[in-house]
C-alpha positions as CSV (number, residue, x, y, z in Angstrom):
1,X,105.8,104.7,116.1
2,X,107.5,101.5,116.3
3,X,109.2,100.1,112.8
4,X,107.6,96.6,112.6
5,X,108.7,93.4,110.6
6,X,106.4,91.9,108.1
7,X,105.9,88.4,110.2
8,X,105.0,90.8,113.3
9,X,102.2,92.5,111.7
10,X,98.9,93.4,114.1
11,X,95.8,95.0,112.7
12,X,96.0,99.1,112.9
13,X,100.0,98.7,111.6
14,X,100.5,101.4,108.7
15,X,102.1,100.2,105.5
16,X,104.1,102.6,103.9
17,X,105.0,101.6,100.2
18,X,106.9,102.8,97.0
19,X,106.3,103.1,93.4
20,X,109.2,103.9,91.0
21,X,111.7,104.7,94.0
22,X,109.0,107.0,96.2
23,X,107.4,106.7,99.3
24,X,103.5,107.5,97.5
25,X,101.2,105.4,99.4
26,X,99.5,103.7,102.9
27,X,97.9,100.7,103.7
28,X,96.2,99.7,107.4
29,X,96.0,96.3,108.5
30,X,92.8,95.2,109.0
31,X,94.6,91.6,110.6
32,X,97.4,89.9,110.3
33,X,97.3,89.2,106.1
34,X,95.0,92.0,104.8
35,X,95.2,95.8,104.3
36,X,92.9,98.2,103.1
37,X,94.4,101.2,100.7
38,X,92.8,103.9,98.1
39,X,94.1,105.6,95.3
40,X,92.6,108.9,94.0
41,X,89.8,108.5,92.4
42,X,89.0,104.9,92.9
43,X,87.2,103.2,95.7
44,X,89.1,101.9,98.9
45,X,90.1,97.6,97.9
46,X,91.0,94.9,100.7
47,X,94.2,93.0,99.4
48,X,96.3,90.1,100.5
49,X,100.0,91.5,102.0
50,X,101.7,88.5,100.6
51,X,100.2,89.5,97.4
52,X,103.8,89.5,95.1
53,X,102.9,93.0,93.7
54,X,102.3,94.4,97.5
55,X,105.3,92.5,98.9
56,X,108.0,94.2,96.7
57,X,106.9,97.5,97.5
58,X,106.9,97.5,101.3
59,X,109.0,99.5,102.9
60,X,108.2,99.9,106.4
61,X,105.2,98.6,108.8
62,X,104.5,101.2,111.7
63,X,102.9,100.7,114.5
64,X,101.3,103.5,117.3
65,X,103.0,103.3,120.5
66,X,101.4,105.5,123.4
67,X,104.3,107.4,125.4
């Protein structure tokens, strides 16, 4: 896939994000600001990308590129 910048996002990117210094966790865009994610155990949640807490732990946006 194709490594994205955060101002290029399109719905159907992948977020990959950290916690503590790991790559633990994926987002899809649903458009150009909001993602949809689930942790164990808890119900899937829409947030915001530019939400601060989100924002620092972005480390790549991918996108699927056909071949």
């Amino acid at each position: 896939g194709l490594n994205t910048r955060a101002r290029d996002v399109l719905a159907g990117d992948v977020i990959h994000m950290k916690h503590a210094k790991h790559l633990v966790h994926v987002g899809l865009m649903l458009d150009t600001r909001h993602f949809i994610h689930v942790a164990v155990g808890q119900d899937s949640v829409i947030e915001r990308i530019d939400n601060s807490v989100w924002r620092s732990r972005i480390q790549g946006l991918y996108r699927w590129t056909k071949r």
